[in-house]
C-alpha positions in Angstrom: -20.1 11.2 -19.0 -21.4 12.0 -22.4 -19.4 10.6 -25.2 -18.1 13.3 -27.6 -19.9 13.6 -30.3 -19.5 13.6 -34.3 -19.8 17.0 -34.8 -16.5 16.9 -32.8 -15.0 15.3 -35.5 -16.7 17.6 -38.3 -14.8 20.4 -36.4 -11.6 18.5 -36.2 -11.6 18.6 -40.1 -11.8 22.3 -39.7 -9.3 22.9 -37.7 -5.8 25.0 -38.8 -2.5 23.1 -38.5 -0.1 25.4 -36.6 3.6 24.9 -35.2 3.8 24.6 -31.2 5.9 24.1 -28.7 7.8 20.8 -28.4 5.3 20.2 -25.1 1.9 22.1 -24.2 0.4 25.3 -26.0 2.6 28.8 -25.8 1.1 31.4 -23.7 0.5 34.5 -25.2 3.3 36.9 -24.9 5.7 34.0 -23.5 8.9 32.6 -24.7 11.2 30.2 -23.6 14.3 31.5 -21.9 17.2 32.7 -23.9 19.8 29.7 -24.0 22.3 31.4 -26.2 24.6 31.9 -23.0 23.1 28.1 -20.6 25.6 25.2 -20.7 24.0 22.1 -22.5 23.7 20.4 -19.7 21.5 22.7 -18.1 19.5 23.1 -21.1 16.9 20.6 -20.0 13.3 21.4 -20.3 13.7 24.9 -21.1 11.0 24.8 -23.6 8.7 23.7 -20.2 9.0 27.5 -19.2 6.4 29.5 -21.6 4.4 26.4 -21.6 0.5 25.7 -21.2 -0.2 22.0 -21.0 -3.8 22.9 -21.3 -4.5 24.4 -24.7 -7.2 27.4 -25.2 -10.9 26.4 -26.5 -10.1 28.6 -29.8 -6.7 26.7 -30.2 -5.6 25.9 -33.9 -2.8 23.3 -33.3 -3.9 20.2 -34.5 -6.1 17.3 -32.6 -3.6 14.1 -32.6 -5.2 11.0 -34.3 -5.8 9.2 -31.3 -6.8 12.3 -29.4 -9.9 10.2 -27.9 -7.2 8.4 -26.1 -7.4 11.1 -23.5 -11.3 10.8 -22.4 -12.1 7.3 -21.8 -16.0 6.3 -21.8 -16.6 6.1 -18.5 -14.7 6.9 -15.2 -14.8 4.5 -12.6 -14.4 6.2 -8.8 -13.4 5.1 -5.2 -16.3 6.7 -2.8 -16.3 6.3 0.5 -14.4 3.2 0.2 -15.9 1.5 -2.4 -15.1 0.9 -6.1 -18.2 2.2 -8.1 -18.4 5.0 -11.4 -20.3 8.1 -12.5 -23.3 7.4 -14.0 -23.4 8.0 -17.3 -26.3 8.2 -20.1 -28.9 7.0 -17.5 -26.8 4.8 -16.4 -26.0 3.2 -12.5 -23.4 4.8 -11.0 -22.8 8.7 -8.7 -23.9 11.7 -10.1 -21.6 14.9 -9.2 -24.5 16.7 -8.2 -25.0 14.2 -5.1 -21.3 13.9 -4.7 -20.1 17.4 -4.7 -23.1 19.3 -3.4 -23.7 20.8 -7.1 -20.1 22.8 -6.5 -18.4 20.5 -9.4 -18.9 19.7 -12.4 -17.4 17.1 -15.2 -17.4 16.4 -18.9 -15.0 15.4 -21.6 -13.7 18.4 -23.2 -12.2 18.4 -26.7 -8.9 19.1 -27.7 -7.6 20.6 -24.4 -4.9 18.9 -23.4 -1.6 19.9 -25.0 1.3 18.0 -26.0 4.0 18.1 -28.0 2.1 20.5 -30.8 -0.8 18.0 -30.4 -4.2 18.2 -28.9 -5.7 15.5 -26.9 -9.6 15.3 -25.2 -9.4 15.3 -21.5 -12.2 14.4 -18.5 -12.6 18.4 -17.1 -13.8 18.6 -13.4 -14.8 22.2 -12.4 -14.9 22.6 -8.8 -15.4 25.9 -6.8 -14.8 25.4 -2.7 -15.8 21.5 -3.7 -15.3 17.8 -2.1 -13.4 16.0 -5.3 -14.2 12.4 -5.9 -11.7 9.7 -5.9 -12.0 9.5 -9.8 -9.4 6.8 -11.5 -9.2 4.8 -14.8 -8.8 1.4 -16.2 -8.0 2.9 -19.9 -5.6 6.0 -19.4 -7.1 9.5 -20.1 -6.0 12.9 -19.0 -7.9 13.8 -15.6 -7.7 17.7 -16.0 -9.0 19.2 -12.0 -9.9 23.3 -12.6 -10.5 24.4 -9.2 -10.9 27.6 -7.1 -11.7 28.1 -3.4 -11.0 25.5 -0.7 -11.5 21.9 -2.2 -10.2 18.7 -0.8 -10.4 15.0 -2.3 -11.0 11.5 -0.1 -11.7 8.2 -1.1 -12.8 6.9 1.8 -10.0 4.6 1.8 -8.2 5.4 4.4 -3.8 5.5 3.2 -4.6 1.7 0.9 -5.8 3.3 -1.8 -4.4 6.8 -3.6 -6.3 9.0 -5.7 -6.6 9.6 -9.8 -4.6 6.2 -10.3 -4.7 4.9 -13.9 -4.3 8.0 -15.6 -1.7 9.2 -17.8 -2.0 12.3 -16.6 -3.2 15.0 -14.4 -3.4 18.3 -14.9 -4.6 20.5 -11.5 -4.9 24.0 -12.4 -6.2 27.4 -11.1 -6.9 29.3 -7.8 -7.4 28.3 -3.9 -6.2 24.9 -2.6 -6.5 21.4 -2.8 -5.8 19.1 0.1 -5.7 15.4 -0.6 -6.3 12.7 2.2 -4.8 9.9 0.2 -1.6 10.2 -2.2 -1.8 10.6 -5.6 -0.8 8.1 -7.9 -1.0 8.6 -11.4 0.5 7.6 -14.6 0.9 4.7 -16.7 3.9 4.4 -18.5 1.6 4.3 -21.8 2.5 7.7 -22.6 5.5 10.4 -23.2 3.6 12.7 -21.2 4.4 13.8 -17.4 1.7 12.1 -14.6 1.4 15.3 -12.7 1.6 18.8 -13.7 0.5 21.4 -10.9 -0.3 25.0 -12.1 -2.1 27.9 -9.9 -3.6 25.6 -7.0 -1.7 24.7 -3.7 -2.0 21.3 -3.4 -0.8 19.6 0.0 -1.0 15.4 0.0 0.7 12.8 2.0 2.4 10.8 -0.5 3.5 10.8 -4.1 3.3 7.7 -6.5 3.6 8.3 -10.4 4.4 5.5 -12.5 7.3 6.4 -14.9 6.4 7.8 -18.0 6.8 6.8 -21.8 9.6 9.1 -22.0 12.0 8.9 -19.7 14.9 11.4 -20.1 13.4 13.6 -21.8 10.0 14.2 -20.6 9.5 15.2 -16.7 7.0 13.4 -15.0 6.4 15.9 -12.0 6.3 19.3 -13.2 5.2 22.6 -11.3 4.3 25.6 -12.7 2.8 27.6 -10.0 1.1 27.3 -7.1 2.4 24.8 -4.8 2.5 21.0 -4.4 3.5 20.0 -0.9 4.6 16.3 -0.4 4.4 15.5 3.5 6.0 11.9 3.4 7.7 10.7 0.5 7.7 11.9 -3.2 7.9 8.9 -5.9 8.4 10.7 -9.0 10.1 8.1 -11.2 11.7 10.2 -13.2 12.7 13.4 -13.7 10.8 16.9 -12.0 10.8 20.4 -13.7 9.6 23.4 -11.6 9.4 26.3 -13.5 7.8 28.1 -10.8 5.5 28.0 -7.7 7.0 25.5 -4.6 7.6 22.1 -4.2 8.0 21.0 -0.8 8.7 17.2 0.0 9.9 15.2 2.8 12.1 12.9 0.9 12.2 13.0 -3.3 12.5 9.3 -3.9 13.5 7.8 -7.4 14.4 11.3 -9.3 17.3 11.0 -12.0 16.7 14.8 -12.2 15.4 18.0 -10.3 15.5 20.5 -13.1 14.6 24.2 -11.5 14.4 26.8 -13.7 12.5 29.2 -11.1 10.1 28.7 -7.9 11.5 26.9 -5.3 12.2 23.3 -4.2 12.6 22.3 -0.7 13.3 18.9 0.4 13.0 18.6 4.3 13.9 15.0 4.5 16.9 14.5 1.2 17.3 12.5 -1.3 16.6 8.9 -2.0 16.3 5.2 -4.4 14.4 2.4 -4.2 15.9 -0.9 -4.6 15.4 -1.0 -8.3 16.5 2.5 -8.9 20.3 2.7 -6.9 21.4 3.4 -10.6 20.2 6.3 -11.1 22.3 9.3 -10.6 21.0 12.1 -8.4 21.3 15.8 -10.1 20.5 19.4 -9.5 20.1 21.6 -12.6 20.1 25.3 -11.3 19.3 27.5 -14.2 17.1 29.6 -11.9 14.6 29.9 -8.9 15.8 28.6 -5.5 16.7 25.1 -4.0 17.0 24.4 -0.4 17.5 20.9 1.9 18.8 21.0 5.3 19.8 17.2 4.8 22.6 15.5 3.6 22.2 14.6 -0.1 23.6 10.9 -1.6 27.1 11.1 -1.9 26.7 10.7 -5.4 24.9 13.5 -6.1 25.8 16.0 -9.0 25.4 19.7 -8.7 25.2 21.8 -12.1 24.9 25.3 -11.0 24.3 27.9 -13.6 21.7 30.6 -12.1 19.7 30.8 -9.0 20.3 29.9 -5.1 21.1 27.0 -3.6 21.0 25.8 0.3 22.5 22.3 1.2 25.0 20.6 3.3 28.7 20.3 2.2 27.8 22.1 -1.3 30.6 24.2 -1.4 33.2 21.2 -1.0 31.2 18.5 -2.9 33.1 16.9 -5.2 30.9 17.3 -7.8 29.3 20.8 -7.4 29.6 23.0 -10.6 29.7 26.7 -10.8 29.0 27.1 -14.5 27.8 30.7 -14.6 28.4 34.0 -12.0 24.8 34.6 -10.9 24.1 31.5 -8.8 24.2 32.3 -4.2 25.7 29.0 -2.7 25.1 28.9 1.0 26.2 25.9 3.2 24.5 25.4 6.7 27.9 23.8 7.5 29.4 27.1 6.9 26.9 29.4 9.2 
């Protein structure tokens, strides 16, 4: 990968300071929902809904000071079951070309990612009806995927090893789908930022693993947009999840503190579960909009705060701690039918 240049940082002095959202860049036109009426405690994330974690290329926020945080150098890869890298200024290593069949594409892009008001570079894969590398990192970065058509990933591991570990985040935007043969597991901990965010692509792997992020409690670390991710086995989001639209799907959503919906829909086919080092947490459902659905019984120490939206689950109308907090939420009980 080519290293970013100093004219990157002649243009940085350039650039405008402007005021963003508390996350990603504001689409045009969008706002965050009116909260004037939400109870605070459903008022989590709502700044998540007009949001764009991936900023335009004429974007005047302003590039954070250790933006180059988000490209690292070079970017190792698992192929076909062995640990190599992309070659890189004539260096050994896979080209994309011979990788991908010349349908993707990679680079680092400047000032892209978005976050907190703040621009950060990012590795950019473009990839139309592609085969996507088992890229990872031993420094961080922001992996952003921009795909369209069919496109599938595979490491050659087998199940030992997931996919994209070692980033802070990944950002797997536009059309067509994305079907993963090993898990993903990325994030860090290094960062306040979320280690997945899934907007426009339907993405079906079998596992989740994302280390916890730098800002637990009040940053999501899974977060759909649109599109779909589908989960077949178990979810390990460490941490709070935010869909604002789209579907998650997942057999069982393991270590989540939080499932804030605020549109789309959420099923969980197999419930609700901890870890040994995470029985602490308590298990809630913020429903400020969208649809959530599980046909299995959920810990019995989960919290229901219903606001707006519908909501499918065992017991929910007698569960000692379900909360009808406004009039526009549809509560249906499979216990019931």
């Amino acid at each position: 990968m080519k290293k970013l240049t100093s004219l990157f940082v002649i243009l940085a002095l350039l650039m405008l300071c402007a005021c963003g959202s508390k996350t990603g860049a504001t689409a045009d036109g969008a706002a965050a929902p009116d909260s004037s009426g939400i109870p605070e405690i459903c008022r989590v994330y709502e700044d998540y809904v007009p949001m764009e974690a991936i900023a335009p290329q004429n974007s005047r926020l302003p590039l954070a000071s250790d933006a180059a945080r988000g490209a690292p150098d070079y970017v190792p890869l698992w192929h076909e079951g062995e640990y190599s890298q992309l070659a890189a200024h004539g260096g050994e290593g896979w080209h994309m070309d011979e990788l991908t069949d010349g349908k993707a594409t990679e680079g680092g892009d400047y000032g892209r990612f978005c976050w907190d008001g703040q621009l950060y570079h990012c590795i950019h894969v473009q990839g139309a009806d592609s085969f996507i590398p088992g890229f990872c990192s031993v420094g961080g970065g922001v992996l952003w995927l921009e795909l369209e058509g069919d496109c599938r990933a595979d490491n050659g591991t087998g199940g030992e090893i997931g996919l994209f570990g070692g980033f802070d985040t990944v950002v797997i935007t536009g059309t067509g789908t994305l079907t993963l043969a090993q898990g993903i597991e990325s994030g860090t901990g290094a960062q306040p930022w979320p280690a997945l965010i899934v907007d426009g692509v339907d993405v079906t792997a079998p596992g989740l693993s994302l280390t916890a992020n730098g800002g637990a409690g009040s940053t999501a670390n899974l977060v759909v947009q649109s599109g779909s991710l589908t989960v077949e086995g178990m979810a390990f989001v460490n941490g709070d999840v935010c869909v604002t639209g789209g579907t998650l799907t997942a057999g069982q959503l393991m270590d989540c503190a939080r499932l804030v919906c605020w549109g789309g829909e959420t099923r969980l086919t197999e419930g609700w579960g901890f870890s040994e080092g995470n029985t602490d947490m308590t298990p809630t459902v913020l429903l400020n909009g969208g649809a959530f659905r599980t046909d299995s019984w959920m810990p019995d120490t989960i919290q229901y705060q219903l606001w707006e939206g519908s909501i499918t689950a065992p017991g929910v109308r007698n569960w000692p701690d379900t909360h009808l907090l406004g009039d526009d939420v549809e509560i249906t009980d499979p216990l019931d039918e």
